[in-house]
Backbone as CSV, one residue per row, in Angstrom:
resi,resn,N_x,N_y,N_z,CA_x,CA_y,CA_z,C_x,C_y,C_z
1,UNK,19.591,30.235,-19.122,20.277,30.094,-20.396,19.669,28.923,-21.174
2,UNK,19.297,29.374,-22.408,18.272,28.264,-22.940,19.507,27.153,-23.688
3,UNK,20.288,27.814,-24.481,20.656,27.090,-25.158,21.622,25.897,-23.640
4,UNK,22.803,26.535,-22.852,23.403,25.619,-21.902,21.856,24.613,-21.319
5,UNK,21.063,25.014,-20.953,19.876,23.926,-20.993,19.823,22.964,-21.823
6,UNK,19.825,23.398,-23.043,19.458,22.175,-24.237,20.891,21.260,-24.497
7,UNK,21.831,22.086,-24.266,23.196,20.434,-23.965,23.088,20.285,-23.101
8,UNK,22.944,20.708,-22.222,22.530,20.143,-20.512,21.769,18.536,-21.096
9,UNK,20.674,18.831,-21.733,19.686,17.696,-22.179,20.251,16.494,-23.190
10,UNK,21.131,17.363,-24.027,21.640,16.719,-24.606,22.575,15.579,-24.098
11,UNK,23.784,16.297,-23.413,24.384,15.434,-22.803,23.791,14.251,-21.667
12,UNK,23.415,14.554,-21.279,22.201,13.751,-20.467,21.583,12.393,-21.449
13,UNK,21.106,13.030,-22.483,20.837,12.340,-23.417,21.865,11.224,-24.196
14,UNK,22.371,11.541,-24.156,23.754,10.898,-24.978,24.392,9.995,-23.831
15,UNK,24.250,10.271,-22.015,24.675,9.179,-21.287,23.983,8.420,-21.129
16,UNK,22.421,8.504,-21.150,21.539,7.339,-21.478,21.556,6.198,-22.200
17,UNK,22.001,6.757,-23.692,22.119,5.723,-24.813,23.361,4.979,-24.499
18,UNK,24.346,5.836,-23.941,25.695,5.151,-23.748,25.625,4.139,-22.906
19,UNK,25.149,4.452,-21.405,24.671,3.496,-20.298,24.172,2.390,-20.752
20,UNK,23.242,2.380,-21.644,22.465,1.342,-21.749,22.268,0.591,-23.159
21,UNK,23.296,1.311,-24.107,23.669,0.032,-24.996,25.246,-0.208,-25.061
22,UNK,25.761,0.490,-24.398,27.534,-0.011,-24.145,27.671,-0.203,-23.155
23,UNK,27.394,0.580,-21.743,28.400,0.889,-20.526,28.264,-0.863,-19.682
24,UNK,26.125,-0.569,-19.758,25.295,-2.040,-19.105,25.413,-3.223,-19.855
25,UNK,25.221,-3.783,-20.638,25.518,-4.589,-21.227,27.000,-5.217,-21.650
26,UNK,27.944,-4.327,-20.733,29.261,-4.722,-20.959,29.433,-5.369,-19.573
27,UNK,28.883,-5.544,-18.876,28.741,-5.162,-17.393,27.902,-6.783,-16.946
28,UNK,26.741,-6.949,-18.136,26.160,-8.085,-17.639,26.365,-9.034,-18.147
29,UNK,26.444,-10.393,-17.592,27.146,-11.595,-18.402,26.418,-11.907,-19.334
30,UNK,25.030,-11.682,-19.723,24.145,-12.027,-20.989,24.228,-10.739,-22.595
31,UNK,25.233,-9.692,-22.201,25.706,-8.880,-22.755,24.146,-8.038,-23.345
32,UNK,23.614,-7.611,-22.462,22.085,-7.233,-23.033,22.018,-5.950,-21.538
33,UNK,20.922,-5.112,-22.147,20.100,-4.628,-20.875,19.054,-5.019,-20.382
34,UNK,19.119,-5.743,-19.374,18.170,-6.535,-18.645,16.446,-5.534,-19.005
35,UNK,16.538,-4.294,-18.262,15.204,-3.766,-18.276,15.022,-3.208,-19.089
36,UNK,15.796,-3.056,-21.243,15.131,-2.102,-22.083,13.753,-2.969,-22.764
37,UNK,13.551,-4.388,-22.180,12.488,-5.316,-22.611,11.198,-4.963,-21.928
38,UNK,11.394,-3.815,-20.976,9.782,-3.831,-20.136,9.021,-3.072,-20.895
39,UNK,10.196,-1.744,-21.627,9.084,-1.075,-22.229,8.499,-1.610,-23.826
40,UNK,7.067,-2.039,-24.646,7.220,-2.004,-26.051,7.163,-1.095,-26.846
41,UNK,8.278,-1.014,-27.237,8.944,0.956,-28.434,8.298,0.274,-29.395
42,UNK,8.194,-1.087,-29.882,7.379,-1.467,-31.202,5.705,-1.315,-31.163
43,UNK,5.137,-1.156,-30.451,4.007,-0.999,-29.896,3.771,0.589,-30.033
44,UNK,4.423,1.057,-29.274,4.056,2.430,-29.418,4.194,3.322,-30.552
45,UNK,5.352,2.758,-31.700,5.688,3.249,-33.367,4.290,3.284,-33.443
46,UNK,4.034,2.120,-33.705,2.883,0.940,-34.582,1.497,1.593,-34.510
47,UNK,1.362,2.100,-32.714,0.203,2.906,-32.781,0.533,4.174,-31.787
48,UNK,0.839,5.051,-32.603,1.351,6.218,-31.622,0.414,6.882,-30.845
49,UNK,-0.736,6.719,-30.770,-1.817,7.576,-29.730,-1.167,7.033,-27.997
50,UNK,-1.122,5.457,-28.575,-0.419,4.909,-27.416,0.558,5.693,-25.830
51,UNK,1.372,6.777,-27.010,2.298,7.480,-26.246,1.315,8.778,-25.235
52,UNK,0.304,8.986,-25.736,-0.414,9.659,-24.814,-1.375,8.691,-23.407
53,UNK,-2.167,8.193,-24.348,-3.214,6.680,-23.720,-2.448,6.386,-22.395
54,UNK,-0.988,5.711,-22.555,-0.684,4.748,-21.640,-0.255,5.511,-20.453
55,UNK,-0.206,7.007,-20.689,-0.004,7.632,-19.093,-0.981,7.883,-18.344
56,UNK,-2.495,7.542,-19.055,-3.209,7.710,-18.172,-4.353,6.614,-18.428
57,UNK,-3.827,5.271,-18.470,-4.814,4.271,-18.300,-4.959,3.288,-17.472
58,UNK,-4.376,3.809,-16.219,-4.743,3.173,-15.064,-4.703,4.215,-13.636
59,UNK,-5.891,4.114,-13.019,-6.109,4.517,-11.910,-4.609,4.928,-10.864
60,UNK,-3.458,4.311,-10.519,-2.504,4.463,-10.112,-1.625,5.637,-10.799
61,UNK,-1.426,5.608,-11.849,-1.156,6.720,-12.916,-1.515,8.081,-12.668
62,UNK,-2.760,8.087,-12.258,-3.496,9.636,-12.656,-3.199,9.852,-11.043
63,UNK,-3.569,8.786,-10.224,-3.222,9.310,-8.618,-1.805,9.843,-8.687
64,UNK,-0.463,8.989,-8.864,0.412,9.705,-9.043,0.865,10.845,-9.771
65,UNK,0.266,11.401,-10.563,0.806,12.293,-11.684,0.134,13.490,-10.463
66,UNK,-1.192,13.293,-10.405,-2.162,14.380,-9.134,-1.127,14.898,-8.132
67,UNK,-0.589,13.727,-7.208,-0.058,13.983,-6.199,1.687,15.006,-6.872
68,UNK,2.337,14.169,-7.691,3.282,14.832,-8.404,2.831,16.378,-8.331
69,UNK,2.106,16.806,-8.678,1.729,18.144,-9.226,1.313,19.143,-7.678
70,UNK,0.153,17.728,-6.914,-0.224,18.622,-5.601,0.698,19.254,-4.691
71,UNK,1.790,18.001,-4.744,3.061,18.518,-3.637,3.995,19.713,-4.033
72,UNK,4.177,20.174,-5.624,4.209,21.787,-5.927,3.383,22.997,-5.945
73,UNK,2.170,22.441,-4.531,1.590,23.267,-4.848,0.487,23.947,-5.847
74,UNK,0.790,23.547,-6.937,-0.159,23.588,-8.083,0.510,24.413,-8.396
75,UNK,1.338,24.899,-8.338,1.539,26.437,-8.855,3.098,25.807,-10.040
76,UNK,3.536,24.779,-9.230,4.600,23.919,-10.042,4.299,23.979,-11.652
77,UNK,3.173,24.104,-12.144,2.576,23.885,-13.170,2.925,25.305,-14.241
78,UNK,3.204,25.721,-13.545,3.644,27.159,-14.227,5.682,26.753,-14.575
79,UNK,5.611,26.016,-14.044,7.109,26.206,-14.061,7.763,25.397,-15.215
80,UNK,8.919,26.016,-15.881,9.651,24.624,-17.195,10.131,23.627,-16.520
81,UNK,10.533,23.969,-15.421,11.345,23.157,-14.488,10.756,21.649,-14.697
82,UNK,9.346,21.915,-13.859,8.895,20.631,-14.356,9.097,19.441,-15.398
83,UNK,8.889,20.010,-16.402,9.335,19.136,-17.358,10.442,18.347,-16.873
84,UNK,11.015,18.518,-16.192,12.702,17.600,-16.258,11.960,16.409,-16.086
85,UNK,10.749,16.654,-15.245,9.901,15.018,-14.353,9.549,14.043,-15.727
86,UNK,9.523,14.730,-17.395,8.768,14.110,-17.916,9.154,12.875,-18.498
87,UNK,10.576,12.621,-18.770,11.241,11.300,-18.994,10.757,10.045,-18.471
88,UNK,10.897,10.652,-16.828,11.131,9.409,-15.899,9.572,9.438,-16.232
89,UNK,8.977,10.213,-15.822,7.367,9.847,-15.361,7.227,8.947,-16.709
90,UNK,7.505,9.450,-18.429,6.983,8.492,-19.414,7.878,6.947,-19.201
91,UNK,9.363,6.691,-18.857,9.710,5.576,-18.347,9.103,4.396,-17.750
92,UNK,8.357,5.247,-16.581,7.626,4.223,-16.171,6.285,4.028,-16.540
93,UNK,5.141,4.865,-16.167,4.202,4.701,-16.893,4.449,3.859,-18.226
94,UNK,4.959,3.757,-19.558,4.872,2.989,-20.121,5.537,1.419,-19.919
95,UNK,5.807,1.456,-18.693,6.156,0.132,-18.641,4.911,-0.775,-17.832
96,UNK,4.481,-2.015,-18.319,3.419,-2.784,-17.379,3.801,-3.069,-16.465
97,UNK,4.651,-2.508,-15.817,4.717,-3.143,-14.613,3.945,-2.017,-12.884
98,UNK,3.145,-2.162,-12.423,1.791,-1.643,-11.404,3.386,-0.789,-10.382
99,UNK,3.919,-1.444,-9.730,4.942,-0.550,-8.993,5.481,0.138,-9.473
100,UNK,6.124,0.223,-11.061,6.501,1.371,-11.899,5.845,2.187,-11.513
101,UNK,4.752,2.701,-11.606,3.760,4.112,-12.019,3.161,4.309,-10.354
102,UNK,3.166,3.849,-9.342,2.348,3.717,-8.051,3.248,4.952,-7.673
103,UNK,2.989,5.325,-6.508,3.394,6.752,-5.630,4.050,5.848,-4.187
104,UNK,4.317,4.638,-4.123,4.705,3.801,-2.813,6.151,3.502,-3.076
105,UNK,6.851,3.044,-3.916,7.668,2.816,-4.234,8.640,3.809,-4.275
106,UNK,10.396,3.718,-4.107,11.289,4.462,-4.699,11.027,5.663,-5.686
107,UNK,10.487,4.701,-6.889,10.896,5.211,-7.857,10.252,6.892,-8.203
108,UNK,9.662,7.257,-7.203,8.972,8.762,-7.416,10.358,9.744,-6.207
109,UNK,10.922,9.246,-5.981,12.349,9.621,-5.098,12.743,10.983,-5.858
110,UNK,13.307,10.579,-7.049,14.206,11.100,-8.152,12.868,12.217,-8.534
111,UNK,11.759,12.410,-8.718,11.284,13.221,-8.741,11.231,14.408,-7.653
112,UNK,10.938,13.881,-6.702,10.891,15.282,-5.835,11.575,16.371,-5.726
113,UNK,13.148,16.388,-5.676,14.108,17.907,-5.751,13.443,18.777,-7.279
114,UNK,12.897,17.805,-8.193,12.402,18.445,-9.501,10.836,19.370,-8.806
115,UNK,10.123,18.637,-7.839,8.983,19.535,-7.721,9.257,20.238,-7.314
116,UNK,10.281,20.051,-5.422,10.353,20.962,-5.115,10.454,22.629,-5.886
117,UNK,11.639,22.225,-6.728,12.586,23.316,-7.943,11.476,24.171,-8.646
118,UNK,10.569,23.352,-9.185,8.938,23.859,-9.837,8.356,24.801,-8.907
119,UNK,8.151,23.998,-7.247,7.360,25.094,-6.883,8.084,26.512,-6.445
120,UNK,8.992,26.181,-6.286,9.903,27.669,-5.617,10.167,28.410,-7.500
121,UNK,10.555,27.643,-8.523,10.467,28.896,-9.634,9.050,29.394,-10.089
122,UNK,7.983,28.286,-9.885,6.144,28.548,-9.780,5.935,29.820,-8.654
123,UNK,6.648,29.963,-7.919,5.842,30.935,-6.841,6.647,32.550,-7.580
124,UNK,7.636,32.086,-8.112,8.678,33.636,-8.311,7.892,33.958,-9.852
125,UNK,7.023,32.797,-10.888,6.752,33.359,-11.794,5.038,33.839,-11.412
126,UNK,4.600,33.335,-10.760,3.417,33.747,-10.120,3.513,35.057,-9.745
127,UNK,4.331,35.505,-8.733,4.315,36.462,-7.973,4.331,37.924,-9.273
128,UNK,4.791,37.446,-10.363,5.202,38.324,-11.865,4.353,38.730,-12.358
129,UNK,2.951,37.573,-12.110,1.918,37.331,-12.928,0.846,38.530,-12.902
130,UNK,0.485,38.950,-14.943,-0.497,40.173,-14.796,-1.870,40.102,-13.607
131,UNK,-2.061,38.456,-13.689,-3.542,38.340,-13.124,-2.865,38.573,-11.021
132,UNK,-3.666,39.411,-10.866,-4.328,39.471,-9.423,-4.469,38.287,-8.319
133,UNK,-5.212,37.117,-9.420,-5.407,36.179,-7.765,-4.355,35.261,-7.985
134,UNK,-3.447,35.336,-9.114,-2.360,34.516,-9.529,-1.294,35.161,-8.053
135,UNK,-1.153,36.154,-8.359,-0.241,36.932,-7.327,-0.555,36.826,-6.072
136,UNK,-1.723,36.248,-5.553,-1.994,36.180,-4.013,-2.214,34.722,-3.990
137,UNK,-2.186,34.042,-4.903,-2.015,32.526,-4.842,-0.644,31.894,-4.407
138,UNK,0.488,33.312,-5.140,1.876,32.616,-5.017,1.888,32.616,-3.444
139,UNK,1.158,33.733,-2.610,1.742,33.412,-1.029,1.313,32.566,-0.791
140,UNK,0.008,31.534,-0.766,-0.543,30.402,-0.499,0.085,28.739,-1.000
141,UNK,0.906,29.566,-1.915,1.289,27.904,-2.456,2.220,26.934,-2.088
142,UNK,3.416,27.906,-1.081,3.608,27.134,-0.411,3.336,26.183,1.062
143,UNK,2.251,27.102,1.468,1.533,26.525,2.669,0.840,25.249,1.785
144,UNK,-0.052,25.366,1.024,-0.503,24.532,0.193,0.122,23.283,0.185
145,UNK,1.340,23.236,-0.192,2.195,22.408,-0.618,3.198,21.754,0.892
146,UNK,2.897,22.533,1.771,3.148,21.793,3.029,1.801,20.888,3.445
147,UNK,0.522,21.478,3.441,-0.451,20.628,3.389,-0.659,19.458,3.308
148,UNK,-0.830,19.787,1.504,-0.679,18.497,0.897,0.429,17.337,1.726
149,UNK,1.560,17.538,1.912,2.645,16.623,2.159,2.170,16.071,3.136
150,UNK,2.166,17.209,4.358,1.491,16.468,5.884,0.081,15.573,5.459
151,UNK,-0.581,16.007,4.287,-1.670,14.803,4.332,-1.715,13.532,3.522
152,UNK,-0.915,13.425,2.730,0.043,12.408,2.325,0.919,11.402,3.131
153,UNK,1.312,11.839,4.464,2.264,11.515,5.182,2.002,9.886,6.229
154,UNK,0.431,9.809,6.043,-0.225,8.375,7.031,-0.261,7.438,6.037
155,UNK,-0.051,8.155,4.560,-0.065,6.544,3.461,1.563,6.089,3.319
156,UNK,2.547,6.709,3.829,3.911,6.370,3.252,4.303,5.668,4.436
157,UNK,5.615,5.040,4.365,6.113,4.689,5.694,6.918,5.299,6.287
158,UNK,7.349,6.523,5.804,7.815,7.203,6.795,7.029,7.419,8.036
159,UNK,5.570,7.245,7.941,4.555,7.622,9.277,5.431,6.528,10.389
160,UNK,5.802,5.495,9.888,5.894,5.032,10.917,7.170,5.040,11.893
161,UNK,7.954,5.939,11.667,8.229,6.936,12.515,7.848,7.577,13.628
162,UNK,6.528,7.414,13.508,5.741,7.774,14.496,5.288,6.819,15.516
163,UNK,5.680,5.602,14.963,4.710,4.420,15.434,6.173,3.663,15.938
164,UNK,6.914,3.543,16.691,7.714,3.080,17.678,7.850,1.350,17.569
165,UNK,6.337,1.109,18.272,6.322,-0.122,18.643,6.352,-1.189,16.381
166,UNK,6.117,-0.252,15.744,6.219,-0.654,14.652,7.549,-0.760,13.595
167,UNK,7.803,0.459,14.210,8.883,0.405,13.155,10.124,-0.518,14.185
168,UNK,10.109,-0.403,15.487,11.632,-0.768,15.999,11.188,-2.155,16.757
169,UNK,9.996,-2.703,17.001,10.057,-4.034,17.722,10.283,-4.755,16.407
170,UNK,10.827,-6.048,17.276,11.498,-7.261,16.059,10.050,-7.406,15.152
171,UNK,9.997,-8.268,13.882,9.523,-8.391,13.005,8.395,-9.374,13.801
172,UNK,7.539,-9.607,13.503,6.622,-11.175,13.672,7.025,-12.039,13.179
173,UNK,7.547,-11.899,11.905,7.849,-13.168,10.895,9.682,-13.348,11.020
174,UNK,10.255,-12.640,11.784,11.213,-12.711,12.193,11.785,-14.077,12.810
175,UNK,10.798,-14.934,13.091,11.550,-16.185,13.465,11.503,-17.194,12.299
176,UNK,9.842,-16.758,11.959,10.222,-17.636,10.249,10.894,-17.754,9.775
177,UNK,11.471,-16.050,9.251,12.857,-15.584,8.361,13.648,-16.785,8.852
178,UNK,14.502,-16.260,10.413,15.587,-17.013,10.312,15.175,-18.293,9.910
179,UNK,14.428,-19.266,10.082,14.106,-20.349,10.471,14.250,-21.398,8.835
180,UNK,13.760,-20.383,7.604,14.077,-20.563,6.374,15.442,-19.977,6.027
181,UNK,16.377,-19.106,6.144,17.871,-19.069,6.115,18.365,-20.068,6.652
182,UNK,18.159,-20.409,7.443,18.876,-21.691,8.299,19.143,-22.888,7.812
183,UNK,18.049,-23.116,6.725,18.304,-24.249,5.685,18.994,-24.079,4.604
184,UNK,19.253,-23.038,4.384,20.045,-22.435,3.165,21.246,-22.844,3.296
185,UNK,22.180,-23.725,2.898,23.851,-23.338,3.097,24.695,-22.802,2.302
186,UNK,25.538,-22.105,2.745,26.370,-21.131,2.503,26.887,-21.564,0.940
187,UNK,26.704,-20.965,-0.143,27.793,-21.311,-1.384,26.126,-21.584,-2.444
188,UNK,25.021,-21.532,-1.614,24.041,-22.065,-2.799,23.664,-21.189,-3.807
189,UNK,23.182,-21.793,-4.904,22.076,-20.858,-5.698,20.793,-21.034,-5.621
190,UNK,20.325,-19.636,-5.390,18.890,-19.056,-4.831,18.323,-18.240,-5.928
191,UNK,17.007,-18.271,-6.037,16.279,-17.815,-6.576,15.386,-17.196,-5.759
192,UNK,14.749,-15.648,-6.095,13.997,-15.621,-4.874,13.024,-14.322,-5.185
193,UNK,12.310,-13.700,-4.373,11.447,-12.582,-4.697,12.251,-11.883,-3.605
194,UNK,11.884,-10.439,-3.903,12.756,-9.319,-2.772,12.707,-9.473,-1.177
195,UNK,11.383,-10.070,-0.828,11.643,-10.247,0.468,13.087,-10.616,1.207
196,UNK,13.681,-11.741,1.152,14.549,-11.610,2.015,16.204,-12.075,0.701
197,UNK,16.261,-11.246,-0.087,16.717,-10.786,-0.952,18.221,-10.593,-0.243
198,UNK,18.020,-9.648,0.031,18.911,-8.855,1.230,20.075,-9.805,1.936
199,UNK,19.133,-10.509,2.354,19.742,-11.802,3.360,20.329,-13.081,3.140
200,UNK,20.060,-12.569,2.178,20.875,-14.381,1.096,21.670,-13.894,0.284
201,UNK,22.373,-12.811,-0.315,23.361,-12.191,-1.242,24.767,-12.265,-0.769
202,UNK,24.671,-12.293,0.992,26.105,-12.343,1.181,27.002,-13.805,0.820
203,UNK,26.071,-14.562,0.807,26.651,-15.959,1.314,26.171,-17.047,0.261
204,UNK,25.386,-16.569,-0.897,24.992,-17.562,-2.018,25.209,-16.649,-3.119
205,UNK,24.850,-17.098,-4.143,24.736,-16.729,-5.699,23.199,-16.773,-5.987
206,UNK,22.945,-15.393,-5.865,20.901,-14.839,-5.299,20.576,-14.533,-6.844
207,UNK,19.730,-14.843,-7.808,19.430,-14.949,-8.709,17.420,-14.079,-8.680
208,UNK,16.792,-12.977,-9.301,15.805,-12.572,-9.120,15.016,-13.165,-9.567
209,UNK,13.872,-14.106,-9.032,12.871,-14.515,-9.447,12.255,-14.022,-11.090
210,UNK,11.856,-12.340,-10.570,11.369,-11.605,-11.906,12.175,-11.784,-12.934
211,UNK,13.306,-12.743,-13.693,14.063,-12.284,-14.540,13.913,-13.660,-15.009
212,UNK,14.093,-13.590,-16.674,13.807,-14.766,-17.736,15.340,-15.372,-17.591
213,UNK,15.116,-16.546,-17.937,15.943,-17.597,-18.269,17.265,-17.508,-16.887
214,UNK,16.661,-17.621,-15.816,17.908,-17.653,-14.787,18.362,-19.249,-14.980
215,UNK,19.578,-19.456,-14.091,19.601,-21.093,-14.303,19.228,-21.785,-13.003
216,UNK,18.974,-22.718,-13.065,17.946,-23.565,-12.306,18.868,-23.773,-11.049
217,UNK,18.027,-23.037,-9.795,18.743,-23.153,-8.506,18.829,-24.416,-7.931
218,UNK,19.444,-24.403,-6.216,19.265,-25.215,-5.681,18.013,-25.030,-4.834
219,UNK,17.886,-23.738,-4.234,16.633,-23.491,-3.610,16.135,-22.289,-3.974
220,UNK,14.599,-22.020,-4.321,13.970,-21.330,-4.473,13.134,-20.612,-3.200
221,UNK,12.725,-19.571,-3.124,12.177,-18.899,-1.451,10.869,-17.891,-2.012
222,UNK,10.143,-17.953,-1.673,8.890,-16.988,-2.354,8.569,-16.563,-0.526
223,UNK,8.263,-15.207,-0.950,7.805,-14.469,0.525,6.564,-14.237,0.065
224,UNK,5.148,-14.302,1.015,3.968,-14.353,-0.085,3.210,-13.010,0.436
225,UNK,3.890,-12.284,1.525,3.252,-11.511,2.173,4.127,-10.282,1.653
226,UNK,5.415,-10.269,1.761,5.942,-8.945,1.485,7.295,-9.132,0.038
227,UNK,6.899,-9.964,-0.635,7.992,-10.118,-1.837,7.588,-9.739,-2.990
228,UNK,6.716,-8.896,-3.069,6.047,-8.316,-4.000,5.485,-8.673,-5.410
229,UNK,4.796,-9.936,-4.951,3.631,-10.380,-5.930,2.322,-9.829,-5.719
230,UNK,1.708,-10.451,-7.079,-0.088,-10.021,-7.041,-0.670,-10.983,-8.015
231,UNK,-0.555,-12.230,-7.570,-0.800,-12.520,-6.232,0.488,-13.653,-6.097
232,UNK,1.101,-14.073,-5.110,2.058,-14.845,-4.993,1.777,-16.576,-5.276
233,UNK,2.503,-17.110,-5.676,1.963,-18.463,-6.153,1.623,-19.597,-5.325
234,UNK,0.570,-20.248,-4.931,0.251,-20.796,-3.554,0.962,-22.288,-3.737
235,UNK,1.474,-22.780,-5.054,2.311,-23.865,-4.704,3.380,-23.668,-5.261
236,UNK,4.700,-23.550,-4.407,6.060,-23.515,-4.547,6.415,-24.183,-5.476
237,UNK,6.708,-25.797,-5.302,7.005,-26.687,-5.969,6.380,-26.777,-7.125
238,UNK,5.507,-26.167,-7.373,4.732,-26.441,-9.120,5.270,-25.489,-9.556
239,UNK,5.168,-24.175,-8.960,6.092,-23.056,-9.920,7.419,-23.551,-9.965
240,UNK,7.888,-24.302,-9.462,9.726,-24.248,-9.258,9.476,-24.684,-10.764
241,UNK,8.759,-25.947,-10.482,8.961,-26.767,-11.927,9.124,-26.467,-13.177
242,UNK,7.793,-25.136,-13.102,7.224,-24.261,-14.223,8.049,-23.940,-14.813
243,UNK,8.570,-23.088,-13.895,9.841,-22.037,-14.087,10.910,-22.910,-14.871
244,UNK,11.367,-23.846,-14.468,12.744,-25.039,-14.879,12.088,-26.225,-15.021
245,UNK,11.697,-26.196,-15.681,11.448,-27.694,-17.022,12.471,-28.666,-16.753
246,UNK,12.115,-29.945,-16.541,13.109,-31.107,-16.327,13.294,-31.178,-14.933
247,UNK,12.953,-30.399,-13.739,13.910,-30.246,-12.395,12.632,-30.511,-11.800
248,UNK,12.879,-31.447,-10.771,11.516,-31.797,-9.594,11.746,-30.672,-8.022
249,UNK,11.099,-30.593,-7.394,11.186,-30.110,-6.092,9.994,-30.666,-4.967
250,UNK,11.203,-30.166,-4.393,10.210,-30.327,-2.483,10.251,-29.228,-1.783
251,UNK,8.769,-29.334,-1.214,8.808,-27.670,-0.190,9.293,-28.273,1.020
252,UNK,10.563,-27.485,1.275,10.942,-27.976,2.745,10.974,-27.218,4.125
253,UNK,10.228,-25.779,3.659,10.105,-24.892,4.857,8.554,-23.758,3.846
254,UNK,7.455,-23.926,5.174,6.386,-23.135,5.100,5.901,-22.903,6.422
255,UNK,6.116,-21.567,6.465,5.903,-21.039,7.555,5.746,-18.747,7.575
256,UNK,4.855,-18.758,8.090,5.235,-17.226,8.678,4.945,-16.370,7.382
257,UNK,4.256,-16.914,5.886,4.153,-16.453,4.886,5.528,-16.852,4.079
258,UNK,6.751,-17.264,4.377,7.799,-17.515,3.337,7.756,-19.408,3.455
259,UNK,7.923,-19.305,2.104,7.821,-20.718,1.517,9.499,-21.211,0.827
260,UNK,10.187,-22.278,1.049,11.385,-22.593,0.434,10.809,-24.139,-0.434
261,UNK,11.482,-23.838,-1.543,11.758,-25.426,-2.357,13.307,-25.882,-2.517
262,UNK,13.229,-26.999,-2.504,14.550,-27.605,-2.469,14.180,-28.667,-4.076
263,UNK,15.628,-28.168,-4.877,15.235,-29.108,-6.417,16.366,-30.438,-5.647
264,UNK,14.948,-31.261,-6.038,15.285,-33.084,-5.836,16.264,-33.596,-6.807
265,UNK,15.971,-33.399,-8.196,16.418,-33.647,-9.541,15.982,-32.928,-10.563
């Protein structure tokens, strides 16, 4: 049904705008949406080729969009279905940020029930199809598309599933970790990168590194191995500073790749 499709979109449409200039911003104490600043909509008016350009001007981009398409098989490509992917996929792609647009991250999650959907209505419009090798392609496409996945499957971490001694023995940096929580006390404000994110939310007021104008903690924590910089900053205490103008610090735990500052004054 074309038209229940197009309010389908609509409405959809209309909870977007709502979400994110009433629902979120009612929600956050700076009365704003934190992430409608990643993408520039003034940029892209200004020079509209832009809106094509920026989905495919980086190497990570075109790998993901490939793989998007390989894991339906190819045959996904036939399908409207697809399209539903095209929001999110322009979402991120136009945002600068390298984990947006990568194939490692979450954020390609929310895509998949959409390929799947592509390739199973791709194989039923195939199978329709006047051309001949279209029609003997549809039986192949889903083997295809199991393929692909199983060969995809040693870059994700689900492989390690496979790998025992990896996924379930304690961490290496596991004594570090604790060893920098331990200095933390209970009631502080933290600033921090995602690494051990997790682990400091119950018991402080955890503030995200990535975000402008936080207010100036008591301790700051940079993980340099898994907190997802490129490249992480090799002196703590000079960024603390950077970051908060007027406030001195001391590094009081380096170890195991995680670094803590403590503000002096």
């Amino acid at each position: 049904e074309p038209l229940l499709g197009a309010w389908l979109a609509l409405w959809g449409l209309a909870w977007v705008v709502l979400s994110t200039t009433v629902l979120l911003p009612a929600l956050n104490t700076k009365d704003q949406y934190d992430y409608g600043s990643r993408i520039d909509f003034a940029a892209i008016v200004t020079h509209p080729w832009t809106a094509v350009t920026l989905l495919v001007d980086d190497g990570s981009k075109i790998v993901t969009l490939l793989m998007l398409v390989a894991v339906t098989g190819f045959v996904g490509l036939r399908s409207p279905v697809l399209l539903i992917a095209v929001p999110t996929i322009m979402w991120r792609f136009y945002a600068d940020i390298d984990y947006y647009y990568g194939h490692t991250w979450h954020y390609s999650a929310v895509l998949m029930p959409i390929a799947f959907a592509a390739l199973l209505d791709g194989v039923l419009l195939a199978r329709r199809s006047p051309r001949g090798w279209l029609r003997r392609y549809s039986l192949a496409a889903a083997p295809v598309a199991v393929v692909v996945a199983a060969m995809l499957v040693p870059q994700l971490d689900i492989a390690r599933l496979g790998r025992p001694d990896d996924l379930w023995a304690p961490s290496s940096r596991a004594v570090e970790a604790r060893g920098l929580l331990d200095l933390i006390p209970e009631g502080s404000v933290v600033e921090t990168d995602i690494g051990l994110m997790s682990y400091l939310v119950d018991h402080n007021d955890v503030f995200y590194v990535g975000n402008a104008d936080n207010p100036a903690p008591d301790f700051l924590v940079i993980d340099q191995q898994g907190g997802g910089w490129n490249p992480a900053p090799s002196d703590i205490a000079q960024y603390a500073a950077d970051r908060h103008p007027g406030t001195t610090w001391q590094v009081v735990y380096d170890a195991g790749g995680y670094q803590l500052a403590k503000r002096t004054g």
